[in-house]
Each structure stands twice: as structure tokens, then as C-alpha cells.
C-alpha positions as CSV (number, residue, x, y, z in Angstrom):
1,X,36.8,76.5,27.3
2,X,34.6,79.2,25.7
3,X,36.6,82.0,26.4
4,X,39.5,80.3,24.8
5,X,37.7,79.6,21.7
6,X,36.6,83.2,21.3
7,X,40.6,84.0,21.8
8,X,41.3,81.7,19.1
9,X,39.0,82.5,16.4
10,X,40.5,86.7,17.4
11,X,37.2,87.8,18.9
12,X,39.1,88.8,22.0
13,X,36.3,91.0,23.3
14,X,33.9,88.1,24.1
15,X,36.8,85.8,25.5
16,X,37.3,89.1,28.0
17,X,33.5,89.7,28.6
18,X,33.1,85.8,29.7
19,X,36.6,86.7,32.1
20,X,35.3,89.0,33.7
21,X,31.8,88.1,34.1
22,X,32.9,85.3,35.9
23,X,35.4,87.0,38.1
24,X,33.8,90.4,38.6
25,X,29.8,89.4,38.2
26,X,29.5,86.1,39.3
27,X,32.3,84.7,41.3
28,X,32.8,88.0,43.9
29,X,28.5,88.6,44.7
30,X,27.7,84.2,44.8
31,X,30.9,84.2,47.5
32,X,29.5,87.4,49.4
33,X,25.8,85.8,49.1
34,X,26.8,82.5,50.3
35,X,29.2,83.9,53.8
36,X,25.9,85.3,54.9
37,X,24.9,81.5,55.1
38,X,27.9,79.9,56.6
39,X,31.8,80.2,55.4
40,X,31.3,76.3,54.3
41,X,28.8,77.6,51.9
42,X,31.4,79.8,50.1
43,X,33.1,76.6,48.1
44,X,29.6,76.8,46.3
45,X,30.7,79.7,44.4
46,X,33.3,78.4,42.6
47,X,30.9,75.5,40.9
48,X,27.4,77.9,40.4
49,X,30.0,80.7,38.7
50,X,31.6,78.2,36.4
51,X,27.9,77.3,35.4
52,X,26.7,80.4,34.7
53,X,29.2,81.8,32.5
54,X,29.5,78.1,30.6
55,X,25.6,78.5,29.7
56,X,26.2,82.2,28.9
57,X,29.6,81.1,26.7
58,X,27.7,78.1,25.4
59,X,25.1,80.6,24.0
60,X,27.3,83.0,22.6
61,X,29.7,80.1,21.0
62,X,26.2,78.8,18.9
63,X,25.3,82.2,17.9
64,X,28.8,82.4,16.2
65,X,28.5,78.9,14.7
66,X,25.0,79.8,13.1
67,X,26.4,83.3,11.9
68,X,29.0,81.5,10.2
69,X,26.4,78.9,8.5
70,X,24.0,81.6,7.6
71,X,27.2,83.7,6.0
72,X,27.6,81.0,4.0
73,X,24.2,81.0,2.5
């Protein structure tokens, strides 16, 4: 949901960063860490990417908010 945020509000840049973290940094290493375990292992990926960039959005998304709030100060 972050990255669509970040498209809404026009910060496009952030919306592409959290993309491709999670397809090109998280996603493609956790599947190639987790076949040297076992193949069943790999459907792991999916879950532990999807919470790494959501923690890393998360962050980002109240760093906005309180930007905002301290702009209007």
C-alpha cells in the first residue's frame, strides 16, 4: 500500500524505490538464499520480502506525515 500512497501524493520516486527494492533487493537474493535450503523453502520469499519493504515503506510514509506536521508549524 505504501508505494501507492507515495504515487498518489506525486512523490513517484519513493513509490519506485519501494518497487524495486522489493523486486530487485529483496525478492530475487531471499529466493536464491532460501533454494540453497530446499525449493519448498522458496515460497518464504514472497512473505519475508513483503515485510521488509512494508517496515521500510512504513518508515518512510511517517517521516512524510511528520514533515508535513512540522511544515505546518
Amino acid at each position: 500500500m505504501t508505494p501507492v500512497f507515495f504515487q498518489a501524493i506525486g512523490n513517484g520516486r519513493v513509490s519506485l524505490f519501494l518497487s524495486v527494492m522489493r523486486q530487485i533487493f529483496c525478492l530475487i537474493p531471499i529466493f536464491w538464499a532460501l533454494s540453497l535450503l530446499g525449493l519448498q523453502f522458496t515460497w518464504f520469499a514472497f512473505p519475508i520480502s513483503e515485510v521488509l519493504v512494508g517496515v521500510t515503506g512504513m518508515g518512510v510514509y511517517w517521516r512524510t506525515i511528520n514533515g508535513w506536521k512540522n511544515s505546518r508549524k
